[in-house]
RODO-2510 file (C-alpha; in nm, 4 decimals, decimal comma):
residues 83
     n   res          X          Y          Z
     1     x     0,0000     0,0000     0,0000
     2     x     0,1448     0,3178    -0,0852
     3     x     0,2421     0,5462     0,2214
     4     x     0,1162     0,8664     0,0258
     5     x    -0,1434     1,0437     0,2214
     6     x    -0,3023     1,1564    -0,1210
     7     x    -0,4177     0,8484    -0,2270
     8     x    -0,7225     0,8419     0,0354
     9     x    -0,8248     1,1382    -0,1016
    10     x    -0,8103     1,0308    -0,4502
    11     x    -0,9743     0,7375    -0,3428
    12     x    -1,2488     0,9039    -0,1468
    13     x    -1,3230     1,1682    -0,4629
    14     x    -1,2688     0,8222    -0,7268
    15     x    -1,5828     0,6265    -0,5441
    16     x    -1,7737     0,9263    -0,4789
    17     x    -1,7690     1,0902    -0,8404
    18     x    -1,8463     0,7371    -0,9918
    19     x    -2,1017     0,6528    -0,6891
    20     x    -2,2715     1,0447    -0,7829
    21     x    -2,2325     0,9287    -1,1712
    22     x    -2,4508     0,5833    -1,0804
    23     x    -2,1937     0,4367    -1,2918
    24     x    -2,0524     0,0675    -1,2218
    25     x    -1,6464     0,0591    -1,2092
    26     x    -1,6815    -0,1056    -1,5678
    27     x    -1,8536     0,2439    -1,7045
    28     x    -1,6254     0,4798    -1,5391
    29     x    -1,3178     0,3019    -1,6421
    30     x    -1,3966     0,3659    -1,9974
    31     x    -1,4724     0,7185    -1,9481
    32     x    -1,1137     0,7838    -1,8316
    33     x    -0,9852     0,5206    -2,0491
    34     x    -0,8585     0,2909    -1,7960
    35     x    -0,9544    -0,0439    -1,6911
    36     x    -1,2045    -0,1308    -1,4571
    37     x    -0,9526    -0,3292    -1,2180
    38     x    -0,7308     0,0000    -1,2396
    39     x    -1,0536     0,2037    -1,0819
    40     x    -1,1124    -0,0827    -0,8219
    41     x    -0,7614    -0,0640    -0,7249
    42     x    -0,8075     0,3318    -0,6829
    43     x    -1,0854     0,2914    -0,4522
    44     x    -0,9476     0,0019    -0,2162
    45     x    -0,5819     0,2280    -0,2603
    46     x    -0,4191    -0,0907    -0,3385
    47     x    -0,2598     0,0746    -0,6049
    48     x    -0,0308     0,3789    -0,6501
    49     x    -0,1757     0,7286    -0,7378
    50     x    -0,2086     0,7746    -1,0964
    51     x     0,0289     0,9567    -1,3016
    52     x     0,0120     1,3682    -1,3325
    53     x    -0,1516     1,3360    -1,6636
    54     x    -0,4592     1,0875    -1,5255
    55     x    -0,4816     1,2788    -1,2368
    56     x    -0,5301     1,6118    -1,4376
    57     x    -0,8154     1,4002    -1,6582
    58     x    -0,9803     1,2937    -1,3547
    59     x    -1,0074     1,6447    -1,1777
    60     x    -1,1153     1,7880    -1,5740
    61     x    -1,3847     1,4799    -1,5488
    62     x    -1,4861     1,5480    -1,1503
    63     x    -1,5104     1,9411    -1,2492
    64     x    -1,7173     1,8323    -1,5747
    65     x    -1,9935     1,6677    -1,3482
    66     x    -1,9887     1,8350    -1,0437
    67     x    -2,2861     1,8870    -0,8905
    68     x    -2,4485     2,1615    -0,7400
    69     x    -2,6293     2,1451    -0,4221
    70     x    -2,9667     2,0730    -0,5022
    71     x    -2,9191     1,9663    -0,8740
    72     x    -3,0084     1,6117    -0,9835
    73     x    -2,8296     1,5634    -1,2811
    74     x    -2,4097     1,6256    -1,3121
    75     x    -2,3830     1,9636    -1,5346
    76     x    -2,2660     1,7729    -1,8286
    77     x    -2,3399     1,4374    -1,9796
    78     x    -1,9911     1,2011    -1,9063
    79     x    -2,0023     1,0804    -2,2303
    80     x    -1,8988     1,4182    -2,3627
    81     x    -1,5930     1,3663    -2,1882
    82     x    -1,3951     1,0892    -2,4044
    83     x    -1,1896     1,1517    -2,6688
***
């Protein structure tokens, strides 16, 4: 397990975005184009933190369907996100 104190964080923000989304770990893999084990390893931080580049992808994504108090739907559909 890594000894980074980031990666509860990450993993806290990683289950609640895709939890928010109603998405299964299969779904949300493929909207940040990595595979669904990669995502469960995230979330049980079994796993390292991902690189600078997926983190920067994930905050874009998290900021892309953020949701406002109040709202019931993310801002923006999360299929609009991949490339």
């Amino acid at each position: 397990m890594p000894d980074s104190p980031n990666i509860a964080k990450f993993a806290a923000d990683c289950k609640n975005l895709r939890e928010v989304l109603k998405m299964d770990q299969n779904q949300f893999a493929r909207q940040l184009g990595v595979t669904a084990r990669t995502v469960s390893r995230w979330e049980c931080q079994t796993g390292h933190l991902p690189s600078k580049k997926m983190l920067e992808k994930f905050r874009q994504f998290q900021q892309m369907n953020r949701y406002e108090k109040g709202d019931p739907k993310p801002k923006m559909n999360p299929s609009k996100f991949r490339k």
